[in-house]
C-alpha positions in Angstrom: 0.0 0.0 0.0 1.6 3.2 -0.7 1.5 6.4 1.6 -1.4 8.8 1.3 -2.5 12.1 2.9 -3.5 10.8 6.5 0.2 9.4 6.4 1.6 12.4 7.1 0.7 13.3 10.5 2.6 10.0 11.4 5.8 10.5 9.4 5.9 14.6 10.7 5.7 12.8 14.2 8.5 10.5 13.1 10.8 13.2 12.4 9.8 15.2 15.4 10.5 11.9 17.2 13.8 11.2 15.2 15.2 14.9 16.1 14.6 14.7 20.1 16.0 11.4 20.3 19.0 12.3 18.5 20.2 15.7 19.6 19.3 17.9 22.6 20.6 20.6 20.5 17.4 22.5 19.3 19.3 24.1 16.5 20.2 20.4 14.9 16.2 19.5 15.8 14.8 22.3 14.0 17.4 21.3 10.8 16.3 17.4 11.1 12.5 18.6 11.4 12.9 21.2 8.5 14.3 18.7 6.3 11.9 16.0 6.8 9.0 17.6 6.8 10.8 19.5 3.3 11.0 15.9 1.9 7.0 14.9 2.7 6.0 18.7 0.9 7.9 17.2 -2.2 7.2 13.4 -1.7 4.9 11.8 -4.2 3.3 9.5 -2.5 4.0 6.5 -5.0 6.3 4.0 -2.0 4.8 2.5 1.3 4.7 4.4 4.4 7.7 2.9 6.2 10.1 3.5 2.7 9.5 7.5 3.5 9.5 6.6 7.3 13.2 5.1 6.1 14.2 8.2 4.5 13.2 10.5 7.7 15.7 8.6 9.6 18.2 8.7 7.5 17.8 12.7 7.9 18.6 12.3 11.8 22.0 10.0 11.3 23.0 12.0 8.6 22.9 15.4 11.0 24.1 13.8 14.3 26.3 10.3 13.1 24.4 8.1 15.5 23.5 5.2 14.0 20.9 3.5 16.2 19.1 5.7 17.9 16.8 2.5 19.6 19.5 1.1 20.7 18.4 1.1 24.4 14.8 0.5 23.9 16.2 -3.0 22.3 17.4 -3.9 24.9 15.4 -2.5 27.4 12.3 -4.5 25.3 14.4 -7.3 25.1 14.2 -8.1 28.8 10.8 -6.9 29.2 9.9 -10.2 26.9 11.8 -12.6 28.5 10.3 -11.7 31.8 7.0 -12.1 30.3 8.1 -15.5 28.8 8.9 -16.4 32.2 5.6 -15.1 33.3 3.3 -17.4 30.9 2.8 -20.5 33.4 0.7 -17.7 36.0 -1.4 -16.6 32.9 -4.3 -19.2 32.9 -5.2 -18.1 29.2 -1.6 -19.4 27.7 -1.5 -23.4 27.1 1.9 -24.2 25.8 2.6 -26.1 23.5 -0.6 -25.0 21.9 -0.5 -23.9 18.3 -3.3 -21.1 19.4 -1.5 -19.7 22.1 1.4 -19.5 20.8 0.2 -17.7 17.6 -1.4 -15.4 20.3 1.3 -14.8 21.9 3.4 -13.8 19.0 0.4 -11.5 18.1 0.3 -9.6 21.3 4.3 -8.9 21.4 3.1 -6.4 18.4 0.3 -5.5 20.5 2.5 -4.4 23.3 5.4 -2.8 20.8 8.1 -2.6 23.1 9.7 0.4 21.4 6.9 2.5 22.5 5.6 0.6 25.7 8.9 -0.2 27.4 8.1 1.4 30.3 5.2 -0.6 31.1 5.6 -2.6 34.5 5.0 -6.0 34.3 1.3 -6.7 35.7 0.2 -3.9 33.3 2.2 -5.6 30.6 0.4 -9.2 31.5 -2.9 -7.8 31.0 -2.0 -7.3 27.7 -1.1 -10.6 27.1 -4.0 -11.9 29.2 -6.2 -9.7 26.6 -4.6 -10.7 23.7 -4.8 -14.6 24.5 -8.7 -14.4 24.7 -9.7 -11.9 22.5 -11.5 -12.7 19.0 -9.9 -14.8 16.4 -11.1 -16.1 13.6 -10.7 -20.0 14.1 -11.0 -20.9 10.0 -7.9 -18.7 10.1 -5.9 -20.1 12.8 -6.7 -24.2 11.2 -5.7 -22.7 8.2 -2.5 -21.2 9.3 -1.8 -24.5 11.0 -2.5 -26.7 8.3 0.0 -24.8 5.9 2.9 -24.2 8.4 2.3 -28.2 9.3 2.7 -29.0 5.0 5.2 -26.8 4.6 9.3 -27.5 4.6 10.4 -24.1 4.2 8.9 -21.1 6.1 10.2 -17.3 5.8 9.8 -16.0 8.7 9.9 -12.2 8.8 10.8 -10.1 12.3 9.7 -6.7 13.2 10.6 -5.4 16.6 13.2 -6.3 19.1 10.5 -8.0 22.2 8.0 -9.2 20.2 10.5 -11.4 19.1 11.3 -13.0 22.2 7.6 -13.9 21.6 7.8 -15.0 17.8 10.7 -17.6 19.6 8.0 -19.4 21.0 6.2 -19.3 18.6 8.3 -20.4 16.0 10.0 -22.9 18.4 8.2 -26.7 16.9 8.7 -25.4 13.5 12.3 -23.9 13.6 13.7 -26.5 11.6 12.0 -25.2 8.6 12.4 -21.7 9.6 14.2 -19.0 7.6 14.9 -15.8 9.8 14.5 -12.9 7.9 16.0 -9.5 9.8 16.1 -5.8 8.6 18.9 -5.2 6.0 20.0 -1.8 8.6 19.2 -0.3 11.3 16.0 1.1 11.8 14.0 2.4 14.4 13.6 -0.9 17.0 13.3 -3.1 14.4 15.3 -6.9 14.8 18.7 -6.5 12.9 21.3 -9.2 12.5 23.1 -8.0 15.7 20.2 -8.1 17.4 19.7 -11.5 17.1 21.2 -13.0 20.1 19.8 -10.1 22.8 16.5 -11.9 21.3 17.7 -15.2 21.9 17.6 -16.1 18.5 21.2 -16.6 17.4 21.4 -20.4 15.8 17.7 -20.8 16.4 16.5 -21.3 12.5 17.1 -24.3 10.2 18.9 -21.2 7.8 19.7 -18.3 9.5 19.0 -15.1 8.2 17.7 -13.1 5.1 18.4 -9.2 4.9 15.5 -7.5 3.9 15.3 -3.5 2.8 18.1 -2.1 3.8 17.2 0.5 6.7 13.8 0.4 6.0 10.7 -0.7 8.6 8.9 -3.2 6.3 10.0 -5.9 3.6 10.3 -4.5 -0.2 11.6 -6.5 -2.6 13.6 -4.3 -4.7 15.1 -2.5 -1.6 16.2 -6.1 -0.2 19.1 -8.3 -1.0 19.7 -10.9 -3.9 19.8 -13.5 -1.1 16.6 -12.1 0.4 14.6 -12.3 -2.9 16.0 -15.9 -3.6 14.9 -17.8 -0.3 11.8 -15.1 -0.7 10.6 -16.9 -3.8 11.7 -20.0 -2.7 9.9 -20.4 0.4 6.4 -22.6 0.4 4.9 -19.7 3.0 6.0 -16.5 4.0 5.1 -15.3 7.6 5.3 -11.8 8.1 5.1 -10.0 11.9 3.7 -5.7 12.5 2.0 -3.6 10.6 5.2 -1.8 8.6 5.5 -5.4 6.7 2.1 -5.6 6.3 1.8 -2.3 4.3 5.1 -3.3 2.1 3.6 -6.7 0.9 -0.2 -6.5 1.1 0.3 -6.5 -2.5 2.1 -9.4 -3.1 1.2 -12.8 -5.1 2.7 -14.7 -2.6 1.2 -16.9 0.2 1.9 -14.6 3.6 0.5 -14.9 6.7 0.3 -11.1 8.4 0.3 -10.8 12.2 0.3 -7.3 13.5 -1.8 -4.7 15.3 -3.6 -2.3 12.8 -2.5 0.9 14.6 -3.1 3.4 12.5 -6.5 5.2 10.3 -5.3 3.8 7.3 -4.6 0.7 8.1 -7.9 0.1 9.8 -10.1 1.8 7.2 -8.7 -0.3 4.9 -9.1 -3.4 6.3 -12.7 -2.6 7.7 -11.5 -3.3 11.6 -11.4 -1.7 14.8 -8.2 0.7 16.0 -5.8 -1.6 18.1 -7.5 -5.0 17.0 -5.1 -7.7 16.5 -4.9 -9.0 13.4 -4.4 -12.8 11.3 -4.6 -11.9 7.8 -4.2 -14.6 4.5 -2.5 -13.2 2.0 -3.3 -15.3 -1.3 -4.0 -18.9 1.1 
C-alpha cells in the first residue's frame, strides 16, 4: 500500500520523534524537522509508508552520526519479553505447546510494541497478554495457518521489533527447523537487525539463518532487499510476516503470507474494515 495524505501526520511525528531522540541541541532538531517535513512537501506518495519513514531517519543519522538511535529500547524491550516469557505458566489463558497460544502470543508482542511501551511494568504488561490470549480470532484462520505451516518445509519467517520477538521464539519454536529468519537489511528504528539476534535469543535458532530484507527500512520491499533475500523469498512454500510496517510493504504481493500485527493506524484500519488496536491474522493469497 503506498502512503497517502492521512500518512503524514505520522511521518511529521516521526521526524519530530527522530530529532529529540538524536540531539538535545534545538538548533540540529529544528534542521532534522525542516528537512523532513521539506521531503514529505515534495514526496509523491508513489512508496509504502515505512520507505519514507526510512528516508526521515536517515535525515537524523545523517545530521548527528548516530547510527541506532533504539538502541536502548532494544534492549530495554528485550528483557521486558523474557520476563514475560517467564511469566506465561501464571497466565491461565496461555497453554503451551498449543499452536493457538502460541500464535497469540506472538500477536500480542506487536500488541505491546516494546519500542513504544517499554516502560510498562510487568502486571500492566500481562494484562495485555492476558487480553490478547482471549480476545477474537477467527478459528478458520488459525486451522488454516496450522495446516499450511504443518505441510510446509520451508517457512520465511519475517521479524519486526526487538520483544515481540522474544515472543515470535516461542512461537516459531516446533517449527524452527524449517524456519528462515528474515531480519532488517540496517538499522532502523527498533526493528530486529542481524546484531540483534542474540539479545533476542535467537542466534542459531532457525534451520537457515538469516535473510536481509530492505536495507534500513521498517517493512519488507523487494527491490530494496538483497539478492539473497529475494531468492529464499521466492523460494519459500509460506512467507510469515510479523507488524504492521510489513504488512503495508507486501499486502500487494502474489505470494502466500500470513500477516500478524496490530492495525495501529486510520489507514490501516479503514482499509481493512477493523477496529483501531484490534489484532490481526490476515491470509495473504492462502
Amino acid at each position: 500500500m503506498n502512503a497517502c495524505i492521512e500518512c503524514l501526520p505520522c511521518l511529521g511525528k516521526n521526524a519530530v520523534e527522530a530529532a529529540k531522540r538524536s540531539t538535545d541541541d534545538h538548533g540540529v532538531q529544528k534542521q532534522i524537522v525542516r528537512e523532513a517535513l521539506e521531503l514529505l512537501a515534495r514526496d509523491p506518495m508513489d512508496m509504502p509508508p515505512p520507505y519514507i519513514a526510512a528516508q526521515i531517519l536517515r535525515i537524523a543519522q545523517k545530521y548527528t552520526g548516530i547510527k541506532d538511535l533504539y538502541a536502548e529500547e532494544k534492549r530495554r524491550s528485550n528483557e521486558l519479553a523474557e520476563r514475560l516469557v517467564a511469566e506465561l505458566p501464571s497466565i491461565p489463558e496461555y497453554i503451551p505447546g498449543d499452536f493457538e497460544s502460541g500464535l497469540r502470543l506472538a500477536i500480542a508482542g506487536n500488541i505491546l510494541d516494546f519500542g513504544v511501551f517499554t516502560d510498562l511494568n510487568i502486571e500492566q504488561a500481562l494484562k495485555v497478554v492476558r487480553k490478547t490470549l482471549s480476545v477474537p480470532l477467527d478459528p478458520v484462520s488459525v486451522q488454516k495457518l496450522k495446516e499450511k505451516m504443518d505441510a510446509a518445509t520451508h517457512i520465511l519467517y519475517v521479524l519486526d521489533n526487538c520483544g515481540e520477538a522474544v515472543f515470535d521464539r516461542i512461537f516459531m519454536t516446533p517449527y524452527r527447523h524449517k524456519i528462515t529468519l528474515a531480519v532488517r537489511g540496517g538499522v532502523t528504528f527498533n526493528d530486529v537487525t542481524a546484531d540483534d539476534l542474540k539479545q533476542c535469543g535467537l542466534h542459531n535458532f532457525a534451520a537457515r539463518q538469516i535473510a536481509s530484507a530492505s536495507y534500513g527500512i521498517p517493512g519488507t520491499i523487494l527491490p530494496e532487499s538483497t539478492e539473497e533475500f529475494r531468492k529464499i523469498y521466492h523460494s519459500a512454500d509460506l512467507i510469515l510476516a510479523k507488524g504492521q510496517g510489513n504488512f503495508e510493504t507486501m499486502n500487494e504481493n502474489p505470494e502466500s503470507i500470513a500477516f500478524l500485527f496490530l492495525a495501529k493506524c486510520q489507514t490501516v484500519t479503514k482499509l481493512l474494515g477493523v477496529e483501531p488496536n484490534s489484532i490481526q491474522l490476515i491470509l495473504n493469497n492462502f
